[in-house]
N, C-alpha and C positions, 0 to 999 in steps of 0.2 A: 768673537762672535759678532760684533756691532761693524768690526767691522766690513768681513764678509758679509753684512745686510745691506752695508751702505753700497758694496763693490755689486753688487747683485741689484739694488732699485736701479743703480746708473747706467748699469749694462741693458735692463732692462727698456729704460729710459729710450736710450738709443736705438735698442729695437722697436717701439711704438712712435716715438714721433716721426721719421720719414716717411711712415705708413699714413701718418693723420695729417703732413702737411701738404697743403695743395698744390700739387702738379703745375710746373710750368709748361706754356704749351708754347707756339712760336708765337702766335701774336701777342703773349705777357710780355717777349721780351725786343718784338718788334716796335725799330728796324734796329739789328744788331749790326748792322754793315751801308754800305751806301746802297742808296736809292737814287737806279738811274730814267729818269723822265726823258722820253720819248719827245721831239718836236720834229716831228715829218718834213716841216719844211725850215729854208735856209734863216740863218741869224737875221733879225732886220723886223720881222713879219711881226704880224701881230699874235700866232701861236707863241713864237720863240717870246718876244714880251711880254705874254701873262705866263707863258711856263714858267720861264727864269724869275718873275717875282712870286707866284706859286713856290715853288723851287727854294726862294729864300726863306718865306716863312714857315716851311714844313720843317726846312733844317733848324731852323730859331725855334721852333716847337718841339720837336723831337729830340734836338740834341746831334742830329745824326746827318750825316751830309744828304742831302737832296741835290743831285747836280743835273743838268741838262745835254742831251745827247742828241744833235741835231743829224737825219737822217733822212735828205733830204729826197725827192726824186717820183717820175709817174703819179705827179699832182697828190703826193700824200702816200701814197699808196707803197711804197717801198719800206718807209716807217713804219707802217703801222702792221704790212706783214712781220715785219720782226718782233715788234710786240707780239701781235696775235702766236707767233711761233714760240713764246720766250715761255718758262716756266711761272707758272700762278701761283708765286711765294711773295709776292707784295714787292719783289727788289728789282724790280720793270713795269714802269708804268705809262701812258703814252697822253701828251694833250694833244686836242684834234678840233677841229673843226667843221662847216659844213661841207668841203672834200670825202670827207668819211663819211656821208650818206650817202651823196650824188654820184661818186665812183661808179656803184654798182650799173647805173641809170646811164653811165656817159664812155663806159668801154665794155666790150664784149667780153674780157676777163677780169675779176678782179679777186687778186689773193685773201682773201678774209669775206666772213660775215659779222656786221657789226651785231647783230642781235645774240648771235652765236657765239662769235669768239671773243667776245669781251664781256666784261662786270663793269658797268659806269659808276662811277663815284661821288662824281660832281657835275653841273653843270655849272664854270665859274663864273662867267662875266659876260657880257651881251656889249656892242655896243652898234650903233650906224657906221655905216661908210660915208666915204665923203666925198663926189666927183669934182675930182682938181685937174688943171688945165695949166699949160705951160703960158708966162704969160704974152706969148707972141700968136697965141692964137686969138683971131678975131671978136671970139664971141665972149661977151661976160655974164650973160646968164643962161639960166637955162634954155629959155624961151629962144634964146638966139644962138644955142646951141643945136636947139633941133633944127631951127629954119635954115643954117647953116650945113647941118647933114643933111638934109632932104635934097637942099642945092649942089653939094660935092660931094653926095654917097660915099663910096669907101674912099676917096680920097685923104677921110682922118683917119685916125687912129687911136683904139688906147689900149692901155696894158694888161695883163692876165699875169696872174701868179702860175700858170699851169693851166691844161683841158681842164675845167671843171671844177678851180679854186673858186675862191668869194668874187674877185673881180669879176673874173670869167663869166660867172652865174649874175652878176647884179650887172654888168655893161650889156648882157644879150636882153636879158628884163629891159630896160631900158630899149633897147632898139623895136625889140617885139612892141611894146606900148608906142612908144614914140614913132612910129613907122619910118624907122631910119638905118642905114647899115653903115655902120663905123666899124670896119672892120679892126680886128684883135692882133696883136701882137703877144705871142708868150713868151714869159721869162720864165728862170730857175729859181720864182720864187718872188715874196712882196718886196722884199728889197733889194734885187736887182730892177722890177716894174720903179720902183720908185726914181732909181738912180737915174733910169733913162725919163723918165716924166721932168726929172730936175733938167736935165742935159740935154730937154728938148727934142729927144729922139723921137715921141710920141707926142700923140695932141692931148690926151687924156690919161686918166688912173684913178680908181675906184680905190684907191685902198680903206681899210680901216681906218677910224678914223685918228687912233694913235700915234701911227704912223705918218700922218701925214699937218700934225700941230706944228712940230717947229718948221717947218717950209712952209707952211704958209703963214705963219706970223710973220716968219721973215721976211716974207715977198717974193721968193724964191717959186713956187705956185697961187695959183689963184683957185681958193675953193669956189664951185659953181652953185654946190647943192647939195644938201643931206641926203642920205638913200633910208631915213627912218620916217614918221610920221610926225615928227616936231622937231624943232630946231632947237640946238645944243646948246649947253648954257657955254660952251669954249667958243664957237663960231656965232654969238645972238645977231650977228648980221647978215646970214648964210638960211638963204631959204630951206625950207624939204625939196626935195624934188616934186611932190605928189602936191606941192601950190602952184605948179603950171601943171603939171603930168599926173592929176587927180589916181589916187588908186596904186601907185606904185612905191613899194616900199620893199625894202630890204635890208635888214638886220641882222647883221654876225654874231657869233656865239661862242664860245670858248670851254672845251668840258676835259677832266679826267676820264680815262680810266683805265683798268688793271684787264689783265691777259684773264682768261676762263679761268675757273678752278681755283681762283685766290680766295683765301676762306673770308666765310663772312665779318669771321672780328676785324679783319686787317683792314678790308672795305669802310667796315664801320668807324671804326678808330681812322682811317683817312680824312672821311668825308666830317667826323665830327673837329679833327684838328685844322681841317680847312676850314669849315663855318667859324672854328673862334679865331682863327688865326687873319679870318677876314674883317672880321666883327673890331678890330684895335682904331681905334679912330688915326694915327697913322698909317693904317693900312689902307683905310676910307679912302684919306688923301692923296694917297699916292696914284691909287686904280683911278679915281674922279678925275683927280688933273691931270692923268692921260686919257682920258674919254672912253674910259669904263665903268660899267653899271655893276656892282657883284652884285652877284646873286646866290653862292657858292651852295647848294639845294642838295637834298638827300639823295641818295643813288635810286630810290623809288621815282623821284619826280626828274630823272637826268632819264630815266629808261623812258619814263612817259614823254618826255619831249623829243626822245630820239625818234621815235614812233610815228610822230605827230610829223617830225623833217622828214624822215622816208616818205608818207604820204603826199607830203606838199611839193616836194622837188621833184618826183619822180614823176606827180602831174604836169607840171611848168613843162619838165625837160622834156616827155612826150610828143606834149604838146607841139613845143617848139622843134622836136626833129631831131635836136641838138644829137650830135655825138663826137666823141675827144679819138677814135682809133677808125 
């Protein structure tokens, strides 16, 4: 009798607790698989260098590979339709830049809407650009770089990631203020403009300002001028630009985020494992001495600043006429 009582609580047993224990959903046990991040544009750039350290600390957090998928092509825009296309299970995610607002502003089509087809995550890192100059051209500052275009108009030159990347956007700012036309050369991206700024092909390149620390340390370029509103504790000898060019400023930006439809926990659990994964004082180190700011902010405050770019570029680029087709 004891014990068919005992064989009967155990049976029983087994039928009430799979009823009483909590449900795993996907995001309990996300990311079971890799997570592949999106960088629109080619290796080199300043997207693909905060993805790929993004990238590492997710996987150092998660446990779970985070690798990077460069996709590059129509200044952004080829990338990010494939995210925007991809399914909203958190295992596609895309980093982007200011390209991904201005697209819409700079060609008559463009595959995606940011506000629509994407959940932002993050907004990670911010930093200035930096305009560098090869060192066989004439001028060493700013001042004598505008008196210099005004005298040989398009005769310079500097480089563009693409119609409508950050250089693109910050050398026409520049020309528009400065009443000067330097005309643009595009590349497939920040790190082929680079290569040719080394190699002399170009007078000029606006890059980030990450990408452009070790050439000019090493002499290899000469930085002329910040494109932010103070001067960098990496360059303390490198004016702003806006201390001859009052009023001109331009600042890069670096943000996640995930395709529509990705649920909210997954979002949440991103954005909260990027804040501590940036918060490690070797993390600090590493973004600062390449001349980035984290910022790594909630997906509330990444939507409100996306908001705030569509408003502000799409005035500029109006303005200015600009169009990349």
């Amino acid at each position: 009798m004891k014990k068919q009582t005992l064989t009967s609580s155990i049976l029983t047993a087994a039928c009430v607790f799979p009823a009483i224990a909590p449900a795993q959903t996907g995001a309990d046990i996300y990311p079971a698989k890799t997570v592949r991040i999106i960088a629109p544009f080619p290796p080199g750039g300043s997207v693909d260098t905060v993805g790929r350290l993004i990238a590492a600390r997710l996987t150092e957090s998660y446990g779970q590979n985070f690798v990077i998928d460069n996709r590059s092509g129509a200044s952004g825009s080829i990338g990010v339709e494939i995210a925007a296309n991809s399914p909203g299970d958190g295992y596609t995610l895309v980093v982007n830049t200011i390209p991904l607002v201005t697209n819409q502003f700079l060609f008559s089509r463009v595959p995606y809407d940011v506000m629509r087809d994407f959940v932002p995550v993050s907004l990670l890192t911010t930093t200035a650009s930096v305009m560098i100059a090869h060192p066989s051209l004439p001028a060493k500052t700013v001042r004598e770089l505008i008196t210099l275009a005004r005298a040989r108009g398009d005769a310079l030159t500097y480089g563009g990631a693409g119609p409508g990347t950050n250089p693109h956007i910050a050398g026409e700012l520049f020309n528009y203020m400065a009443r000067s036309n330097i005309s643009v050369i595009q590349f497939k991206g920040g790190g082929p403009a680079m290569i040719a700024a080394v190699a002399g092909e170009i007078s000029l390149g606006i890059p980030a300002l990450p990408d452009a620390l070790s050439f000019v340390r090493s002499g290899r370029l000469r930085a002329l001028g910040i494109t932010g509103l103070k001067r960098m504790p990496q360059f303390p000898d490198v004016p702003a630009i806006a201390e001859t060019l009052p009023g001109y400023e331009f600042t890069t930006w670096q943000g996640l985020l995930a395709p529509k439809n990705t649920p909210q926990a997954i979002v949440t659990s991103l954005s909260d494992r990027v804040k501590k994964s940036l918060a490690t004082p070797e993390s600090t180190k590493r973004f600062t001495d390449g001349g980035l700011d984290i910022v790594a902010s909630t997906p509330e405050a990444f939507a409100a600043h996306l908001k705030k770019e569509i408003e502000k570029w799409g005035r500029v680029i109006r303005e200015r006429g600009m169009k990349a087709d």
